[in-house]
C-alpha positions as CSV (number, residue, x, y, z in Angstrom):
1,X,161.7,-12.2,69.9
2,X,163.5,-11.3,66.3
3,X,161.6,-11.2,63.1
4,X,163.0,-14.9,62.2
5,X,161.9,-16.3,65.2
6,X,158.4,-14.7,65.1
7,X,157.7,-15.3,61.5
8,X,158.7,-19.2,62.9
9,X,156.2,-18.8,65.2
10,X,153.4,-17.7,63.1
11,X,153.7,-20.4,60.5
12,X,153.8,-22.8,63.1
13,X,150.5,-21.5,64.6
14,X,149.2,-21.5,61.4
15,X,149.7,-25.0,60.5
16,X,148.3,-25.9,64.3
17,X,144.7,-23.4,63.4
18,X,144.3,-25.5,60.0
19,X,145.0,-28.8,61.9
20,X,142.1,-28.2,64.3
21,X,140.0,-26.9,61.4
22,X,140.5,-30.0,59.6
23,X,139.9,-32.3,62.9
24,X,136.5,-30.1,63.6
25,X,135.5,-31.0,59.7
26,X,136.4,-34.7,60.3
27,X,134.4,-34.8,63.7
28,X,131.3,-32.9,61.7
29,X,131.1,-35.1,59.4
30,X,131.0,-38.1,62.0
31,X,128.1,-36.3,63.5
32,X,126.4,-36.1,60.0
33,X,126.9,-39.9,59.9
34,X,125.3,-40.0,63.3
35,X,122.3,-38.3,62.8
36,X,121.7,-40.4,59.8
37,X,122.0,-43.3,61.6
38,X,119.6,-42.0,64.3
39,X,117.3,-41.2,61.4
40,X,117.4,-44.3,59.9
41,X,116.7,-45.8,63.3
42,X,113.6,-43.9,63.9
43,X,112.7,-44.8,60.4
44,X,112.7,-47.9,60.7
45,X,110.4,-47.9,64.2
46,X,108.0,-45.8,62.2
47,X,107.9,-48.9,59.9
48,X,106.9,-51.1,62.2
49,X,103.5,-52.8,62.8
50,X,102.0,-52.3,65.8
51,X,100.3,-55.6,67.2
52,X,97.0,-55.3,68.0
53,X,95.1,-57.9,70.2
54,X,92.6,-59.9,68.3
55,X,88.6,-59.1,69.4
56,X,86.1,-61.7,70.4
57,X,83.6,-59.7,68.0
58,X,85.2,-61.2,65.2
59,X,85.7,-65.1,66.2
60,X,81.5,-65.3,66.2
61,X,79.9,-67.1,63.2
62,X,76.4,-66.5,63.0
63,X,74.0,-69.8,61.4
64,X,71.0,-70.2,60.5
65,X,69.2,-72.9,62.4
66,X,66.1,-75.1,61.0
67,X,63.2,-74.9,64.0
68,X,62.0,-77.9,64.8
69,X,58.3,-77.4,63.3
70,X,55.4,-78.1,66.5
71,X,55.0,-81.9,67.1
72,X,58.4,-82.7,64.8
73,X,61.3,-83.9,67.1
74,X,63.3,-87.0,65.0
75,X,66.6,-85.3,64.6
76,X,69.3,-85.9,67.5
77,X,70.4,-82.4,67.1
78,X,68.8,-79.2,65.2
79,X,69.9,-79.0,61.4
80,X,72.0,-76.0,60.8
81,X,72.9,-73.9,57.2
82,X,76.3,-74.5,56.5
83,X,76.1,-73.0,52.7
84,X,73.3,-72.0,50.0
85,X,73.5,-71.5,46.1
86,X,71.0,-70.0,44.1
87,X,69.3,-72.5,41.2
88,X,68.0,-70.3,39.2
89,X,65.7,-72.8,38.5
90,X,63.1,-71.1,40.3
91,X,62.6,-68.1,42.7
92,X,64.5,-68.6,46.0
93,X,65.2,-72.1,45.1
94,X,68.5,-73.0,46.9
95,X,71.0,-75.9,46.9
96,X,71.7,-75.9,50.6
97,X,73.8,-77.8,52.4
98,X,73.0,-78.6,56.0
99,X,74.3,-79.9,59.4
100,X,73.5,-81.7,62.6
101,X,75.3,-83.8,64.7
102,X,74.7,-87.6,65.4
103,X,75.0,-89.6,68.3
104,X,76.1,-93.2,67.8
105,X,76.8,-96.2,70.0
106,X,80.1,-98.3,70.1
107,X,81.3,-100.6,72.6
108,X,85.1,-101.9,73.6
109,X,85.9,-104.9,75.2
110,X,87.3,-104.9,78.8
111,X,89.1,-108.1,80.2
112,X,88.9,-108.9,83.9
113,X,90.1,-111.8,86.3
114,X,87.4,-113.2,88.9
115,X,89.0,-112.4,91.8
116,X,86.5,-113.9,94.4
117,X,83.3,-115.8,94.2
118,X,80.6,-115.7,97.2
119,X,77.6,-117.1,97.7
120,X,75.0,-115.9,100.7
121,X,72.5,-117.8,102.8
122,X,69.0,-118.1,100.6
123,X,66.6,-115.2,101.5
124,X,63.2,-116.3,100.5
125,X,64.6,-118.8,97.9
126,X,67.0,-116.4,96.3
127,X,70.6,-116.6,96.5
128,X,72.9,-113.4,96.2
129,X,76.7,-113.9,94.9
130,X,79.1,-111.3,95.6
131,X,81.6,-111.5,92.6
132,X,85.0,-109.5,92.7
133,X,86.5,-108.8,89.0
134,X,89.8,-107.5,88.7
135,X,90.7,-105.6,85.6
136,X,94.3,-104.7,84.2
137,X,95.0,-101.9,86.0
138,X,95.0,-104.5,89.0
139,X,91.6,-102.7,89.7
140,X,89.1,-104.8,92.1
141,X,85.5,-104.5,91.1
142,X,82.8,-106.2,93.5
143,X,79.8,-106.8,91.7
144,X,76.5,-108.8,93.1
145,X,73.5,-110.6,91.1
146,X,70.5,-111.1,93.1
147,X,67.9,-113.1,91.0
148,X,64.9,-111.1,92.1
149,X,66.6,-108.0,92.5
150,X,67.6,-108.6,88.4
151,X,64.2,-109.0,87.3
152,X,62.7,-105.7,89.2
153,X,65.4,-103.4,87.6
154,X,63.5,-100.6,86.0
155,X,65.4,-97.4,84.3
156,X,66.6,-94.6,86.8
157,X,66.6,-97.5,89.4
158,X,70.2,-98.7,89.3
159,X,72.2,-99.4,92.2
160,X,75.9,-99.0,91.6
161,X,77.6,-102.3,90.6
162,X,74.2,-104.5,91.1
163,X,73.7,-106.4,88.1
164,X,70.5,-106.3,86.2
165,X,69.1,-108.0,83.3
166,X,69.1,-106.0,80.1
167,X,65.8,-105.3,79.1
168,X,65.7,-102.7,76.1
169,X,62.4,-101.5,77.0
170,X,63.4,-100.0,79.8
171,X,65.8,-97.8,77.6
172,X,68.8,-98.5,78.9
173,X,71.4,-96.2,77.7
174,X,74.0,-98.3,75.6
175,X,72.4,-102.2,74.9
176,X,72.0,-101.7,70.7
177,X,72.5,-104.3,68.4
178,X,76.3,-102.9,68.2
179,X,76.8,-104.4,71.6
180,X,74.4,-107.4,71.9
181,X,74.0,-110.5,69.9
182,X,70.7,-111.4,68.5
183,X,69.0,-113.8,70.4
184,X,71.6,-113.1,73.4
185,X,70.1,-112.8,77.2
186,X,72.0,-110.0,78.2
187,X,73.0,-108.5,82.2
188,X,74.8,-105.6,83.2
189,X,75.7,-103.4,86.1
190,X,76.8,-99.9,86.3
191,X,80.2,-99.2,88.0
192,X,81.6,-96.2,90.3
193,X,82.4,-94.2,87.1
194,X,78.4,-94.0,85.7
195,X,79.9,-97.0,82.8
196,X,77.0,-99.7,82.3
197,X,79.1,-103.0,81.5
198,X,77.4,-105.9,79.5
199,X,77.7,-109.6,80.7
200,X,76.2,-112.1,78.8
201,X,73.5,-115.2,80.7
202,X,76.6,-117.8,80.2
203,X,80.1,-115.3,81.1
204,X,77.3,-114.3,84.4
205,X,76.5,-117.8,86.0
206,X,80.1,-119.2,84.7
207,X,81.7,-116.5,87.2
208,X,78.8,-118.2,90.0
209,X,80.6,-121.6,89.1
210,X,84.2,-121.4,87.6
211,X,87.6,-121.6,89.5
212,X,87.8,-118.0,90.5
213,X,91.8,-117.7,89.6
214,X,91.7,-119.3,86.0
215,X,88.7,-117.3,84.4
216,X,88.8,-114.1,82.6
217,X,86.3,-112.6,80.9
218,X,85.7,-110.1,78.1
219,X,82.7,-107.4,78.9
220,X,81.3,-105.2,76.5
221,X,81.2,-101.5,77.8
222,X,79.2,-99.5,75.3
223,X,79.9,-95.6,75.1
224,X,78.6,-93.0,72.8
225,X,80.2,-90.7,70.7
226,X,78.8,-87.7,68.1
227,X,79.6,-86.5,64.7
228,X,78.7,-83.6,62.6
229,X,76.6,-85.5,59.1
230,X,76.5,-83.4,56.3
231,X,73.0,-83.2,54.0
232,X,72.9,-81.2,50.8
233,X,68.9,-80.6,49.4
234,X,67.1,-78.3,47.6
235,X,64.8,-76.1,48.8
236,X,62.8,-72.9,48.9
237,X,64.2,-69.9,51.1
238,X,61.9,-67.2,52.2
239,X,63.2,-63.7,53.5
240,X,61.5,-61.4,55.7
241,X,60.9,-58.1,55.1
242,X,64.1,-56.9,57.3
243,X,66.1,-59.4,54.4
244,X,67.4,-62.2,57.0
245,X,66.5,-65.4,56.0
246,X,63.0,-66.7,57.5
247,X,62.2,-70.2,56.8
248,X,63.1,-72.8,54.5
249,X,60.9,-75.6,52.7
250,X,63.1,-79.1,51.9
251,X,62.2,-80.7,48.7
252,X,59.8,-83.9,48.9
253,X,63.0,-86.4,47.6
254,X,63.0,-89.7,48.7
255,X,66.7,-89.3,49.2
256,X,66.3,-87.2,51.8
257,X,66.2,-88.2,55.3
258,X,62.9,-87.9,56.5
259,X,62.6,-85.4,59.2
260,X,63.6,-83.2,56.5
261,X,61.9,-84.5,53.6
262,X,58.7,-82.2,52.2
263,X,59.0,-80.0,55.8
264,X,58.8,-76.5,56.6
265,X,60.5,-75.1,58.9
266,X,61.4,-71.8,60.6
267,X,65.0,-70.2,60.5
268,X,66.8,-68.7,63.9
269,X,69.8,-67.0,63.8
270,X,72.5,-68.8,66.9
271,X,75.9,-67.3,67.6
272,X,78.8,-69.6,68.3
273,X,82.1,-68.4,69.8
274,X,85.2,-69.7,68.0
275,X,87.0,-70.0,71.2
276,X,89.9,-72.1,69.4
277,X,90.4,-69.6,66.8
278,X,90.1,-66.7,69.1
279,X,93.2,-68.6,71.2
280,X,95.3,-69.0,68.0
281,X,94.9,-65.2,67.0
282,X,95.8,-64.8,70.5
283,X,98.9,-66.6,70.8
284,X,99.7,-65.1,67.4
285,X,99.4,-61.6,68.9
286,X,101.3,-62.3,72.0
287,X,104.4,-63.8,69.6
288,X,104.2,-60.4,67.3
289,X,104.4,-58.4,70.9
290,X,107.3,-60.5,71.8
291,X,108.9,-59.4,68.6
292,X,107.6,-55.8,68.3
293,X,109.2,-55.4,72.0
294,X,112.6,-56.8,71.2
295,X,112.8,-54.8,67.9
296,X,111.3,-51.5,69.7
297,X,114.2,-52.6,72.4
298,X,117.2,-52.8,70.1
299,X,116.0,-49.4,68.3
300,X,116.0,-48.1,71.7
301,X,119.7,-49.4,72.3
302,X,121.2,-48.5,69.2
303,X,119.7,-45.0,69.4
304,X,121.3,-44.6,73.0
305,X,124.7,-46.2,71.4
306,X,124.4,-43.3,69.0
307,X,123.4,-40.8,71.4
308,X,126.9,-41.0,73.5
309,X,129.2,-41.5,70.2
310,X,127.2,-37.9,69.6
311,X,128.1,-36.6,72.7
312,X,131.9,-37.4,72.9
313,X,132.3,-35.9,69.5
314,X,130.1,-32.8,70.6
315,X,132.7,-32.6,73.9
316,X,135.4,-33.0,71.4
317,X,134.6,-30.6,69.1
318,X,134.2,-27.8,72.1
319,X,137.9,-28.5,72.8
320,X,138.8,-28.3,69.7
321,X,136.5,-24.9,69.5
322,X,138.7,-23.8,72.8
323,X,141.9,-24.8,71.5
324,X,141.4,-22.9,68.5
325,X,140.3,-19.7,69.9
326,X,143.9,-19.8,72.2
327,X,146.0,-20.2,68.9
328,X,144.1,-17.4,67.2
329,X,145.1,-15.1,70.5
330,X,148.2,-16.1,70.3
331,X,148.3,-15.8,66.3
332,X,147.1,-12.2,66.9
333,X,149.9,-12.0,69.8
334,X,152.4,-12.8,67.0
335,X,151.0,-10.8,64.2
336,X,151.4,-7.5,66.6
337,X,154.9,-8.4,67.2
338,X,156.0,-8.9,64.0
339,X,154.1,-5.5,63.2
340,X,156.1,-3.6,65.6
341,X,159.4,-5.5,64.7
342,X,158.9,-3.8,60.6
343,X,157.5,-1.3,61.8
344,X,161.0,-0.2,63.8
345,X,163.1,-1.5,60.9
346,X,161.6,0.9,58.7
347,X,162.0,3.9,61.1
348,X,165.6,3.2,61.6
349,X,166.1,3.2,57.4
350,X,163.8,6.2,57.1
């Protein structure tokens, strides 16, 4: 190889070593940008929140509840303390609002056909009617009156869909002024689902008499419901010695309803669960899982994403490491040969 031709050589070798230098800085800095990203990843799961499940210890409320005192039983339901406030007026004198719940009776009318009317052979001088009452459900109800049988009915007696009169002082559940008429002889008979359904003396021996097909009736069916009542009094609040709250004494005011009014009574402490606050905080947790998982998932993918951009580079940069080692071989090949080549053109001049 001549001196030209070598000296060609070299420069071109050089040019090809600072190529792959360049490409091995571009491809570093790619992997700089890389690991950035990976850290910025990883920062970013570190900020997340971890969702943790909600405990049953803190969906119970604690209450104080007013003890019936001994011989005392007029409320429906025990009072409980919903809030207190200090007076200041004097010591452990309290505004304090209380709670019970109320039972109270309504009633709904029901309309039915008269299906079919029967009348029996007289037993003893009484006559029994078998009366079939269809509602609007298309529903067939057979109901019979038996005059003796009427007049015996006593409370926890009944026989299913036997009419009886209604006597209120046998206590039968649901006859109250809301569902009578003053003055009104009223009969009733309990159906197959435990509902006691009010007839009044003239609807019961019009069904003995009417055209079955052409009469409908409207029958009172009375039903109870509860609310929560809200009283706010003043009283006097003792504490025992361990500083819970011991008994209270209700103000003698007028106002006040009187199994409260001028009473003392003794404070328990109850627990109630708040089951539907518990499942809320529940189904709150499991939608923050949902999205902690998908968000710990996406981390996940990007990081892999990153992970094999990494790795070709890294496989790319050892090839560029291998090619660079052959051109500095041969760069060393080329050097010695234009070494020789000056070194015999000097000898020849010399």
């Amino acid at each position: 190889m001549g001196m030209a031709a070598s000296q060609a050589r070299f420069l071109g070798l050089t040019a090809r070593k600072s190529n792959v230098e360049y490409q091995g800085q571009q491809i570093n800095q790619q992997r700089t940008a890389l690991s950035n990203e990976s850290a910025n990843l990883y920062n970013q799961m570190m900020d997340l929140s971890v969702p943790t499940p909600p405990s049953t210890s803190d969906y119970y409320k604690t209450s104080y509840i007013l003890e019936n005192p001994s011989g005392v039983n007029d409320a429906d339901e025990s009072y409980s303390i919903l809030s207190m406030t200090k007076t200041y007026d004097r010591e452990n004198q309290y505004t304090v609002t209380l709670a019970n719940k109320q039972n109270y009776i309504n009633s709904k009318n029901n309309s039915y056909s008269l299906g079919v009317v029967t009348k029996s052979e007289e037993t003893d001088g009484t006559e029994t009617y078998s009366i079939a009452l269809i509602d609007s459900a298309k529903q067939t109800t057979t109901i019979k009156y038996n005059e003796n049988e009427a007049n015996n009915y006593k409370n926890g007696s009944v026989v299913e869909n036997q009419i009886y009169k209604a006597n209120p002082e046998y206590g039968l559940v649901g006859y109250d002024e809301c569902c009578t008429e003053e003055g009104v002889q009223y009969y009733f008979f309990r159906d197959s689902k435990g509902n006691n359904n009010f007839l009044t003396e003239e609807q019961l021996f019009d069904m003995m008499s009417e055209d079955p097909q052409s009469t409908k009736y409207n029958i009172l069916q009375p039903y109870t419901y509860s609310k929560e009542v809200t009283t706010q009094v003043t009283a006097i609040v003792e504490q025992s010695t361990t500083g819970r709250y011991s008994s209270i004494t209700i103000g003698d005011d007028e106002s006040y309803p009187e199994d409260l009014r001028g009473m003392t009574f003794s404070l328990s402490i109850t627990q109630d669960f708040d089951q539907a606050g518990y499942d809320d905080a529940y189904n709150d947790y499991e939608y923050n899982k949902a999205l902690y998982d998908k968000a710990i998932s996406d981390i996940n993918a990007q990081t892999e994403i990153v992970q094999q951009q990494d790795q070709q580079l890294e496989l790319r940069l050892q090839q560029l490491d291998t090619e660079q080692n052959a051109i500095k071989t041969e760069m060393e090949s080329v050097e010695q040969v234009i070494k020789d080549n000056v070194e015999k053109t000097f000898k020849i001049f010399a």
